[in-house]
DRENDO-1510 file (C-alpha; in Angstrom, 1 decimal, always signed):
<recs>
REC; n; res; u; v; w
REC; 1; UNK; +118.2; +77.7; -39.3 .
REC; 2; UNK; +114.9; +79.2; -37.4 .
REC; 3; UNK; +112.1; +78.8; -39.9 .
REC; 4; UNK; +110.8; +81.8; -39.4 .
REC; 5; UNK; +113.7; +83.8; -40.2 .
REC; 6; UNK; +114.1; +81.6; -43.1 .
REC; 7; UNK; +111.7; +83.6; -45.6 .
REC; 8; UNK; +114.0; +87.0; -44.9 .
REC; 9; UNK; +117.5; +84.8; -45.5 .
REC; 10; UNK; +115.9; +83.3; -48.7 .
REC; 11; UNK; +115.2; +86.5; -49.9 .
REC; 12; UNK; +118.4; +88.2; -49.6 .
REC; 13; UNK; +120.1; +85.6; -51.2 .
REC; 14; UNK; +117.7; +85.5; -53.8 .
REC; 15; UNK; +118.6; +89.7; -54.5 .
REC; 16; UNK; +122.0; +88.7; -54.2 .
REC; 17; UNK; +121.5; +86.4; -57.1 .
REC; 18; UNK; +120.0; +89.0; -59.2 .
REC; 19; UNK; +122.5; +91.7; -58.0 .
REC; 20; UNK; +125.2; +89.6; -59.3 .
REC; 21; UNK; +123.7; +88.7; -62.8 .
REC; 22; UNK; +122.8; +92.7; -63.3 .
REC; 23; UNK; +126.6; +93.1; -62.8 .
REC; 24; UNK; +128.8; +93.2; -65.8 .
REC; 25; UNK; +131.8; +90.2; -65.0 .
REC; 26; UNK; +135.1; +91.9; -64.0 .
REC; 27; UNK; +138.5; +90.6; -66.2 .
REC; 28; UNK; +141.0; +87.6; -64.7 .
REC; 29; UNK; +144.3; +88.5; -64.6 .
REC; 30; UNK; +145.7; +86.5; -67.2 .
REC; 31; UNK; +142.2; +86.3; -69.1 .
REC; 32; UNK; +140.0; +87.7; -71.7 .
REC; 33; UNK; +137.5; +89.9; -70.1 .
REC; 34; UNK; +134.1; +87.8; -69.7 .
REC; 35; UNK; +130.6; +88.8; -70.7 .
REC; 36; UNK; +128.2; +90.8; -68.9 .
REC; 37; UNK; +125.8; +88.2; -67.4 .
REC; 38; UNK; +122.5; +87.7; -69.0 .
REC; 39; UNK; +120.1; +90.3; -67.4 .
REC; 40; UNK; +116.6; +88.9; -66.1 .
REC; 41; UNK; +113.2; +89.1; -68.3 .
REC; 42; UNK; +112.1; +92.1; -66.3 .
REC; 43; UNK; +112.0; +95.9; -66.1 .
REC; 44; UNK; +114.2; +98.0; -63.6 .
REC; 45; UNK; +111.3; +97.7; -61.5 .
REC; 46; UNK; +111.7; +94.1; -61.4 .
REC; 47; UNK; +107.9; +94.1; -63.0 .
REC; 48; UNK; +107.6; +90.8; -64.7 .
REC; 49; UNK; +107.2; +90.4; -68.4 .
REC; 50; UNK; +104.2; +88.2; -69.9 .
REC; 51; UNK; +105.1; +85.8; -72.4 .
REC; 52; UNK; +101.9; +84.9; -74.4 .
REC; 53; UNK; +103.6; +83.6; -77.5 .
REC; 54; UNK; +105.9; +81.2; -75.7 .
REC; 55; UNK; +109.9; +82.0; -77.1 .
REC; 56; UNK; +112.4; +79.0; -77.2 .
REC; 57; UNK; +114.6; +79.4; -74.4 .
REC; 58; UNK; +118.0; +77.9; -75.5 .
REC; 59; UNK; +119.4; +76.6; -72.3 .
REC; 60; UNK; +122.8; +76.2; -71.2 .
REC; 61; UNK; +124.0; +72.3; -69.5 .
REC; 62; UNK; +124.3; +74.0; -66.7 .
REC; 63; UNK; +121.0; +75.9; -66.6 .
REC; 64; UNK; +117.9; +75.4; -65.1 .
REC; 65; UNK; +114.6; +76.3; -66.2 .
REC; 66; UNK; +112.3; +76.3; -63.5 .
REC; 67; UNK; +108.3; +76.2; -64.1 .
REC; 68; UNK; +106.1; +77.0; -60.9 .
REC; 69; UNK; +102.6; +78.1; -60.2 .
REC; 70; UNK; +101.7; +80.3; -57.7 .
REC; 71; UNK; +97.8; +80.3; -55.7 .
REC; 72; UNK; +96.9; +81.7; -53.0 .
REC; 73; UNK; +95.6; +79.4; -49.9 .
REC; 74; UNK; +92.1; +78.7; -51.6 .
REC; 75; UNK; +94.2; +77.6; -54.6 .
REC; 76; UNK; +93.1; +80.6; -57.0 .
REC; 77; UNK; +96.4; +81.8; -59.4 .
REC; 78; UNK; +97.9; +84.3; -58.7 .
REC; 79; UNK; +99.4; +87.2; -61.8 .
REC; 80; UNK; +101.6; +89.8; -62.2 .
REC; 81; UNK; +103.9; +88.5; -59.3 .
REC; 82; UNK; +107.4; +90.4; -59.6 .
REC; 83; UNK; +110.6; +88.7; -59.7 .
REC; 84; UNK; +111.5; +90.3; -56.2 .
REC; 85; UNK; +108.4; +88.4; -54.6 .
REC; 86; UNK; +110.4; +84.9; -54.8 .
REC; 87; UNK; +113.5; +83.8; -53.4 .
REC; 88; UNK; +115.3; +80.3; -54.4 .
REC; 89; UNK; +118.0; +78.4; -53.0 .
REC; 90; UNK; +119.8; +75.6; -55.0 .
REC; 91; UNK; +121.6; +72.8; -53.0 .
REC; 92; UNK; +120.7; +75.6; -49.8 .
REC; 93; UNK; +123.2; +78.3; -51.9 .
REC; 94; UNK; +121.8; +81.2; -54.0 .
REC; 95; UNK; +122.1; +81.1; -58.1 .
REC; 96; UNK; +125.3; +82.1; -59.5 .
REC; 97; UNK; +123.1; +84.4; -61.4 .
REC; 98; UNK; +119.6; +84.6; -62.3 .
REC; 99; UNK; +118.6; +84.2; -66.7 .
REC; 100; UNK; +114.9; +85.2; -67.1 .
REC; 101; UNK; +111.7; +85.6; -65.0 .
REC; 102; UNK; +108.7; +85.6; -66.9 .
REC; 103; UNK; +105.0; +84.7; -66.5 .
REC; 104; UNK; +103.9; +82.1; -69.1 .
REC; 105; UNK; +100.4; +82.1; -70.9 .
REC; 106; UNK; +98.9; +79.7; -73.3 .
REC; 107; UNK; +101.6; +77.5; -74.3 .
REC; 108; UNK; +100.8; +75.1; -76.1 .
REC; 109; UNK; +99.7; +71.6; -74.3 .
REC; 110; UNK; +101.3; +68.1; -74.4 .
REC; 111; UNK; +98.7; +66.0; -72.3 .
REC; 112; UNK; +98.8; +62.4; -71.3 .
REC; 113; UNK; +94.9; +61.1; -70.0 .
REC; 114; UNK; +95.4; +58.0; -68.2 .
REC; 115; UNK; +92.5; +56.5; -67.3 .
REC; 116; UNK; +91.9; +53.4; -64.6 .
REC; 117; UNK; +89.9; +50.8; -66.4 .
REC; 118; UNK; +90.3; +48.2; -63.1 .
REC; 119; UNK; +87.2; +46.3; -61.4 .
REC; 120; UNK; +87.4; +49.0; -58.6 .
REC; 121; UNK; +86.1; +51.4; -60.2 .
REC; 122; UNK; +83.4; +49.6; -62.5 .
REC; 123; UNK; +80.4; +51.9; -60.4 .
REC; 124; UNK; +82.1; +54.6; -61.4 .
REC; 125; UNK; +83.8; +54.4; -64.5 .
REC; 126; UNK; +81.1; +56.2; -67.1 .
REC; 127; UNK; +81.6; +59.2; -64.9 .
REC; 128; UNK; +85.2; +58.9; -65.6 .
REC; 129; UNK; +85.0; +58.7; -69.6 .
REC; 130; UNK; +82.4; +62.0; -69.6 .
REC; 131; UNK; +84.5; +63.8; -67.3 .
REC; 132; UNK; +87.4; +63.4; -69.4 .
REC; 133; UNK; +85.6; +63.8; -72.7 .
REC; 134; UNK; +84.5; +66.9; -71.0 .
REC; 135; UNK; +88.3; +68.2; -70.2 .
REC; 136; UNK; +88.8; +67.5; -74.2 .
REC; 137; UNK; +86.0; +69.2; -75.5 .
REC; 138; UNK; +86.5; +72.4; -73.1 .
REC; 139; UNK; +90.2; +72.8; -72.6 .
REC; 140; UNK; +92.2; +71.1; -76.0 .
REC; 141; UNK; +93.0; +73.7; -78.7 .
REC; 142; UNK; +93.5; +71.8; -81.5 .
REC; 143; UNK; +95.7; +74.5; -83.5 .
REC; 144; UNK; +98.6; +74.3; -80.5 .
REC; 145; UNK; +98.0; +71.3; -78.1 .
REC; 146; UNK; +98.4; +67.7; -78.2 .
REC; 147; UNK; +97.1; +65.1; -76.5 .
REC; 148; UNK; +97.1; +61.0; -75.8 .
REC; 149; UNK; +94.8; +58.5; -73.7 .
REC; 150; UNK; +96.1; +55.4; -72.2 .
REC; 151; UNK; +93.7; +53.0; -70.2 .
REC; 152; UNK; +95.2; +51.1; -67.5 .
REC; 153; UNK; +94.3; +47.9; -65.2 .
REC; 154; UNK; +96.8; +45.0; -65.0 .
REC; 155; UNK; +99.0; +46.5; -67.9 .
REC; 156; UNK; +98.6; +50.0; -69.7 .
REC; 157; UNK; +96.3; +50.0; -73.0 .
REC; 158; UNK; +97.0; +53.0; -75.4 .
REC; 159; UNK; +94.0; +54.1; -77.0 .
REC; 160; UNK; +94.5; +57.3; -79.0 .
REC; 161; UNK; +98.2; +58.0; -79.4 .
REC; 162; UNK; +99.6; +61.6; -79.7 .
REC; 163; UNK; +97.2; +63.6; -81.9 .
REC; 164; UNK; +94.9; +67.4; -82.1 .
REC; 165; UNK; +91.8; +65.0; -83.2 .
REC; 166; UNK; +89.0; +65.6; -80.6 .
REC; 167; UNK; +87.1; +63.0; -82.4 .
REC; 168; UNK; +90.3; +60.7; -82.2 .
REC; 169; UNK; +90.7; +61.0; -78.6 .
REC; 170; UNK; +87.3; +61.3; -77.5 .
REC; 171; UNK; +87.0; +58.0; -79.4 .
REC; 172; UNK; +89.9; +56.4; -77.9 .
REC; 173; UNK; +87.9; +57.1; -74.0 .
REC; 174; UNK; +85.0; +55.5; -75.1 .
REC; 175; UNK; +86.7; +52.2; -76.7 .
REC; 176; UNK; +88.1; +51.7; -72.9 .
REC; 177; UNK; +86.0; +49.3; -70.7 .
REC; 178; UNK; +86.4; +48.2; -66.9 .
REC; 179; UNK; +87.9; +45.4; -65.7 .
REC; 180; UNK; +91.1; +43.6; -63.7 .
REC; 181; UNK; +93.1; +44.6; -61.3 .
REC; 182; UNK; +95.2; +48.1; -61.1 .
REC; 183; UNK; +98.8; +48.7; -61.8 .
REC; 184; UNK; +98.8; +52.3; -62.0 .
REC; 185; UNK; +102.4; +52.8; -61.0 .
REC; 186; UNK; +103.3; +50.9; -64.3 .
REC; 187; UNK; +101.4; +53.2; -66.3 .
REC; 188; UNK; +102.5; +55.8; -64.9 .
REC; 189; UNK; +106.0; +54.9; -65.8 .
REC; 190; UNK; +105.1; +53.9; -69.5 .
REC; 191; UNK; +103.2; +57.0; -70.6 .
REC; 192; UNK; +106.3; +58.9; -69.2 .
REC; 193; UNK; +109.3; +57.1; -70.4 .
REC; 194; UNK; +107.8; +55.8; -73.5 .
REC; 195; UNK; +105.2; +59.2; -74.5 .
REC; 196; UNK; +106.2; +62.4; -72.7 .
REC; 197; UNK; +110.0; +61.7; -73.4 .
REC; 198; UNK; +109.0; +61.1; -77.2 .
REC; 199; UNK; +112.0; +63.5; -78.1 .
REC; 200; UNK; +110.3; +62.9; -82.2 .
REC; 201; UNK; +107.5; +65.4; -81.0 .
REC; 202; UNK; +109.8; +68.3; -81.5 .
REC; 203; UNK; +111.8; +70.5; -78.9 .
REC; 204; UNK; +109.2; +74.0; -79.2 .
REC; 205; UNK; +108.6; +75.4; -75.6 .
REC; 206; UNK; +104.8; +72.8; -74.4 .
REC; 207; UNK; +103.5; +72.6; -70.9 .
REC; 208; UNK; +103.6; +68.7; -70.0 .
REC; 209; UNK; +100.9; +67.2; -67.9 .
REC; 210; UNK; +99.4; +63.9; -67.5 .
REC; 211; UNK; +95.6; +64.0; -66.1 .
REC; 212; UNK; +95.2; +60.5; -63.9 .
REC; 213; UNK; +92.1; +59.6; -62.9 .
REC; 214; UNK; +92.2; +56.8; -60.7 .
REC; 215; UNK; +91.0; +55.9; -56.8 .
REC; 216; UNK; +94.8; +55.0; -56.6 .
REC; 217; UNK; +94.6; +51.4; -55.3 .
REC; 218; UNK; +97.6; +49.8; -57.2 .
REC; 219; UNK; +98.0; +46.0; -56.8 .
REC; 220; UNK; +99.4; +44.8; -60.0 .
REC; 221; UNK; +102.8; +46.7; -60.5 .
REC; 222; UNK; +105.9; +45.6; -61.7 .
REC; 223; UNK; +107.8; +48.8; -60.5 .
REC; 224; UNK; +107.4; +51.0; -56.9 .
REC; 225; UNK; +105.7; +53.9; -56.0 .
REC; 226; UNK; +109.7; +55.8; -56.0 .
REC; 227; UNK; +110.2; +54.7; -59.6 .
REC; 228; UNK; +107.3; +56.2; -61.6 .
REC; 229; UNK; +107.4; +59.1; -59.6 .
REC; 230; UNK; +111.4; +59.4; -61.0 .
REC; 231; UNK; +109.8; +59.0; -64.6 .
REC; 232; UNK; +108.1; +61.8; -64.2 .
REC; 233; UNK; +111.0; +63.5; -63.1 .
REC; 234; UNK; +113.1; +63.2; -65.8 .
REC; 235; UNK; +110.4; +63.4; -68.5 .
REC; 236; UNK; +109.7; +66.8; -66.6 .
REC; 237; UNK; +105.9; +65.9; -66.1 .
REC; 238; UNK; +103.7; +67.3; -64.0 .
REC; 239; UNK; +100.9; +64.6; -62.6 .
REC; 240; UNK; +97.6; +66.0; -61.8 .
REC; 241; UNK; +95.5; +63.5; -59.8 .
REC; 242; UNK; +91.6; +63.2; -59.7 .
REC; 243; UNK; +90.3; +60.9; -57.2 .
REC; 244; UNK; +87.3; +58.7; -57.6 .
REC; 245; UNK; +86.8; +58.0; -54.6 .
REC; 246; UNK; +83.9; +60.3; -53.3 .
REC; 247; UNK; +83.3; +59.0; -50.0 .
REC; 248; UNK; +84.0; +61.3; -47.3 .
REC; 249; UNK; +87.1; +59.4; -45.9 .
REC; 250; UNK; +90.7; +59.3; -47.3 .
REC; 251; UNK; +92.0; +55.7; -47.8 .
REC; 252; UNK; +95.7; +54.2; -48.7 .
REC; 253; UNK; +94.5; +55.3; -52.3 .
REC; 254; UNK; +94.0; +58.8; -51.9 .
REC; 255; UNK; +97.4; +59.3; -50.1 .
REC; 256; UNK; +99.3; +57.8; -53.3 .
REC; 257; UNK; +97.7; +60.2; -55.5 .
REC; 258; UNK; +98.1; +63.1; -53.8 .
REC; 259; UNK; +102.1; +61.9; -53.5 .
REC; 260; UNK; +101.8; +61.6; -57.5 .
REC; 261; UNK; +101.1; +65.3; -57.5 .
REC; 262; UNK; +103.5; +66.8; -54.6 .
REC; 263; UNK; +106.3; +64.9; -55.9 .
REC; 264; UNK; +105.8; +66.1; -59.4 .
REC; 265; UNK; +104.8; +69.8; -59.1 .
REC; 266; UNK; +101.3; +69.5; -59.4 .
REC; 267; UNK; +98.0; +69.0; -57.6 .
REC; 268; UNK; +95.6; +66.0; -56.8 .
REC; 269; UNK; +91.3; +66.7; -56.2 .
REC; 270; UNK; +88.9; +65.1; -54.1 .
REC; 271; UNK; +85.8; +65.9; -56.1 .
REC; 272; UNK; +82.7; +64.9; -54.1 .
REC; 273; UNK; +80.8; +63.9; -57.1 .
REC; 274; UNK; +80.9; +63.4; -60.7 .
REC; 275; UNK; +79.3; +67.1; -61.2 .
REC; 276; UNK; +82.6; +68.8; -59.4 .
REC; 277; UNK; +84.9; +66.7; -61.4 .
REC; 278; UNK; +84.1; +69.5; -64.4 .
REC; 279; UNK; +85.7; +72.4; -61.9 .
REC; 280; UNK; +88.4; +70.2; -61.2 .
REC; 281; UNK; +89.5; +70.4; -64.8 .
REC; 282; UNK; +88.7; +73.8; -65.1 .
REC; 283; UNK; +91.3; +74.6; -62.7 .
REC; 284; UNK; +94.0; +72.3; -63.9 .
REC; 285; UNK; +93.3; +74.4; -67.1 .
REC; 286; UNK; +94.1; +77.3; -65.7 .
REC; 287; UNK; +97.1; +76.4; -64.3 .
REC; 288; UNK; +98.3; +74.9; -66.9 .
REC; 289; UNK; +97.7; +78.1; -69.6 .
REC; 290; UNK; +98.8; +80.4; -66.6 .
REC; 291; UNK; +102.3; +79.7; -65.1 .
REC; 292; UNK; +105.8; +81.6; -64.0 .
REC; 293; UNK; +109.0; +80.7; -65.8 .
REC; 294; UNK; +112.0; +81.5; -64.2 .
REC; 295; UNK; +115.9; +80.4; -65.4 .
REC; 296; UNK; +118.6; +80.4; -63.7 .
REC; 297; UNK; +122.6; +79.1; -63.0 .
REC; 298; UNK; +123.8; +77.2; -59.8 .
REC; 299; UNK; +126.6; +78.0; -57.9 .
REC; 300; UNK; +129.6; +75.7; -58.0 .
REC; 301; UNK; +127.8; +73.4; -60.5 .
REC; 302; UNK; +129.3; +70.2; -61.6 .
REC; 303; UNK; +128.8; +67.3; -63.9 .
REC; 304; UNK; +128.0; +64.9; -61.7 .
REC; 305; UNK; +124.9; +63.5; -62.4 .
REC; 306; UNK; +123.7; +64.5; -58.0 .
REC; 307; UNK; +120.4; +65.7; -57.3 .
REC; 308; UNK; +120.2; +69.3; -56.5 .
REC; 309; UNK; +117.4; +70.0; -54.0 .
REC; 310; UNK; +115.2; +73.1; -54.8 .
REC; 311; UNK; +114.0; +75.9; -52.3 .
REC; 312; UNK; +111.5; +78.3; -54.1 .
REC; 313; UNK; +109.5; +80.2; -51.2 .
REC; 314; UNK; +107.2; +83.6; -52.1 .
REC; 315; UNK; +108.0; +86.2; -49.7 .
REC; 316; UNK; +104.4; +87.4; -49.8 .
REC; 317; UNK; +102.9; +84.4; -46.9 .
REC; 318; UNK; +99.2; +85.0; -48.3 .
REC; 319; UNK; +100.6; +83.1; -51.2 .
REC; 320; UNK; +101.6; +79.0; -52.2 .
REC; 321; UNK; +104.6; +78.8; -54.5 .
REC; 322; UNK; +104.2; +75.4; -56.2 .
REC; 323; UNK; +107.1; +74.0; -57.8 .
REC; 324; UNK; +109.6; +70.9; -58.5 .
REC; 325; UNK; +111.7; +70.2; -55.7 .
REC; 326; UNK; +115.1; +69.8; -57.6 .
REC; 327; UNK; +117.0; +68.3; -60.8 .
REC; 328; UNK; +118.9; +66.0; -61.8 .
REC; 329; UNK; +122.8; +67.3; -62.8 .
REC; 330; UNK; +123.7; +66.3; -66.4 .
REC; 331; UNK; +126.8; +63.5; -66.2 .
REC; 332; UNK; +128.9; +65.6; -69.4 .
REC; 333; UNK; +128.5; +68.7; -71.1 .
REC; 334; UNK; +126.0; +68.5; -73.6 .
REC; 335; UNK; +123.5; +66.8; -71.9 .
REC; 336; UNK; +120.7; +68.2; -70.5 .
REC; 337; UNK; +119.6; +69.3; -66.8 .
REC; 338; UNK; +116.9; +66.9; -65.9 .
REC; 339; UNK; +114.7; +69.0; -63.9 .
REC; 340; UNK; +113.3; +66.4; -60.8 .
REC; 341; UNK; +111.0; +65.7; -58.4 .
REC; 342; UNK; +108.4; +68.6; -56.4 .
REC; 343; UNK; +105.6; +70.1; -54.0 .
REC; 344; UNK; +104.5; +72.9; -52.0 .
REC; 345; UNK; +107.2; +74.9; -52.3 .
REC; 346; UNK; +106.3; +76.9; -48.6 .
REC; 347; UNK; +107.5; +75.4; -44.5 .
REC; 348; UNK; +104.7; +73.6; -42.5 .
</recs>
């Protein structure tokens, strides 16, 4: 396929996709006649609908609820996008039938701050506990959101588990100190499979994120890069990634957190001092409060636990559709899609 014909193709699937879900299901010989399918969140127009208050969504084994932000190349969010302005291929086929399409605002939070407390980054490490006491202060509602912080050198050191306490968690940043060497793949790994898959927090619709702020040097871990990066995945996590390193050039560390975000759906920032790691927060919070939603059914799905690769493109080319990059199939009915790993959802 020619990748520049590829954004018209995507998008013709992608209307077929709706076409057939606005399209009431026609009787099998031999069969009870089935139900219309589930019409998308959206007016005739295709305008999209704003969902401030966050409904449960109740989905199906063999749904997928996809969550995906959408910037333009300077990395400002884009609003009021229309379900016709995206096209998706699942496993390189169109949806059996698209569910809803709606933008998301203000759900509630679920944050993991993970903090590296390793010799490497001793110079540097005050600016690390303000700036993140500063993300606390200006961005965690206590009333909705929830929030942990986990210090990390050789092994992982949680110091304020899930709570709304400001004072709690701002506490729990200033009772870490620097030293050791890094294993932030471990971490990783632990705050996902052991705090973001914590299924005793409840099953209400949250935004999951964790915040790392590391220079990314990892010398101490146990697991590989591949491995934490799969945690995320299946604990449906997206890793934002603030680098420490201010110096001009890119090193082995900055490339592993900038994977850590691709791979997960999110974003990694080179702040050039301590002063611009304040905007960097700003706009994770603002992508974070302000994202599309968007659920849908796979052709020929089965339960057999493959990964389904995920092609989400916006037909508008002044505009970055950021997204996971595909899910895990359940292995029986009644378990639930695994949504996996993702990036820049847009051809080089």
């Amino acid at each position: 396929m020619i990748w520049k014909n590829l954004p018209l193709v995507l998008a013709a699937a992608f209307a077929a996709a709706v076409s057939s879900a606005q399209q009431p299901a026609k009787a099998k010989t031999g069969s009870p006649a089935q139900a219309p399918a589930s019409q998308p969140a959206s007016d005739p127009a295709g305008n999209v609908q704003t969902d401030v208050n966050a409904p449960t969504i109740n989905l199906g084994v063999n749904e997928v609820d996809l969550i995906f932000t959408v910037t333009d190349r300077h990395g400002h969010y884009i609003p009021n996008l229309k379900q016709s302005d995206f096209a998706l291929l699942d496993n390189q086929r169109a949806p059996a039938r698209i569910d809803s399409f709606h933008q998301q605002i203000n759900l509630p939070l679920r944050v993991g701050f993970l903090i590296d407390t390793s010799t490497s980054i001793r110079s540097r490490f005050k600016f690390e506990q303000q700036s993140a006491i500063n993300f606390l202060l200006d961005i965690i509602k206590p009333r909705s959101d929830r929030a942990f912080v986990m210090g990390f050198d050789v092994t992982p050191n949680v110091t304020a588990n899930w709570t709304n306490d400001i004072d709690s968690l701002e506490q729990g940043i200033n009772e870490l100190s620097p030293g050791g060497g890094t294993a932030l793949y471990d971490a990783l790994y632990t705050a996902c499979r052991y705090k973001m898959m914590d299924v005793s927090r409840g099953q209400e619709p949250v935004r999951k994120a964790i915040i790392l702020i590391s220079d990314g040097d990892d010398d101490q871990s146990r697991v590989y890069e591949d491995e934490a990066i799969k945690e995320c995945q299946r604990a449906e996590t997206i890793v934002y990634s603030v680098s420490t390193n201010w110096t001009p050039s890119r090193g082995p560390g900055d490339k592993v957190m900038a994977q850590l975000a691709e791979q997960t759906g999110g974003r990694v920032f080179f702040p050039p001092s301590v002063d611009a790691m304040s905007s960097s927060f700003l706009d994770i919070e603002q992508e974070l409060r302000s994202q599309y939603a968007l659920t849908y059914t796979p052709a020929d799905f089965k339960y057999d636990g493959s990964f389904h690769s995920i092609y989400l493109y916006c037909t508008d080319r002044r505009y970055i559709a950021r997204t996971k990059a595909g899910y895990f199939a359940p292995t029986q009915v009644g378990e639930k899609t695994m949504v996996g790993p993702g990036g820049q959802a847009s051809p080089n």
